[in-house]
N, C-alpha and C positions, 0 to 999 in steps of 0.2 A: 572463559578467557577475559582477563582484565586488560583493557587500553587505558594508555596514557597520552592524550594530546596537549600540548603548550600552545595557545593562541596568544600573542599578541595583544595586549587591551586594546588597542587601536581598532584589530579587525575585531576581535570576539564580540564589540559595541556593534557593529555592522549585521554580524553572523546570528548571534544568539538573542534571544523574544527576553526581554529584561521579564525577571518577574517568574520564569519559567525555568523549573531543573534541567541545568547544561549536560547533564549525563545523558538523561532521557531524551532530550532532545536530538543530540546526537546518535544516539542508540537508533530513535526514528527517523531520522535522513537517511544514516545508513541502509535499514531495513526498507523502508520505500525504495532507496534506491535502485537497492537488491530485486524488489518486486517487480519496479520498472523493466530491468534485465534479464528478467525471466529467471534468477538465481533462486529463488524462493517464490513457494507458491501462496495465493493468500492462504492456506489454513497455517501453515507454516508463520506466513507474518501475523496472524494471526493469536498466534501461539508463543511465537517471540516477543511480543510487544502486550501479552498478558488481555487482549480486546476478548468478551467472551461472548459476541457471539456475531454472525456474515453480514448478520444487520450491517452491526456498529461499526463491521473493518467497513463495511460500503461506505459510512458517511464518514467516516475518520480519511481512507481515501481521496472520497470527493471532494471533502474540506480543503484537502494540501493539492489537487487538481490533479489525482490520479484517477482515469474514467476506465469504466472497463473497455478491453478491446473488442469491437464486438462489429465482424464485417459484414456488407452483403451476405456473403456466402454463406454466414453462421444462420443469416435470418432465412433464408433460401432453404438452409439442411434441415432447419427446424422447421417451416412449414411444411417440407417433405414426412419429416417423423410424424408430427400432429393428422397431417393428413390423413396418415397409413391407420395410426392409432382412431383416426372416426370414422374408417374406412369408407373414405369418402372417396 
């Protein structure tokens, strides 16, 4: 799918990182956005965004201030599983 958006010069000087392809850029707002929403998963943005490999989406991510979600209870289930597995 091809998009066409018309900004403004006024805003697109506000919006867009001078210096930087406004295609791709927007392509990655979008898709992080996406990520954020849970519409796309990282292998998916991933894979949209051409990164090759969980390393690099990690710190491509954490550069633009996307962290993983990661709660109590996740750390809670996995020291549950870790346990079982050193059957401790």
């Amino acid at each position: 799918m091809e998009i066409t958006v018309t900004i403004p010069d006024e805003f697109a000087r506000q919006i867009l990182t001078e210096g930087v392809d406004a295609s791709r850029q927007a392509l990655e707002n979008i898709a992080i956005e996406a990520y954020r929403e849970h519409r796309l998963t990282g292998f998916q943005l991933q894979c949209l965004l051409g990164i090759p490999s969980r390393h690099e989406l990690d710190g491509f991510l954490k550069d633009r201030g996307v962290f993983l979600e990661y709660t109590l209870d996740d750390f809670r289930s996995e020291g549950e599983v870790t346990k079982a597995l050193l059957g401790s």
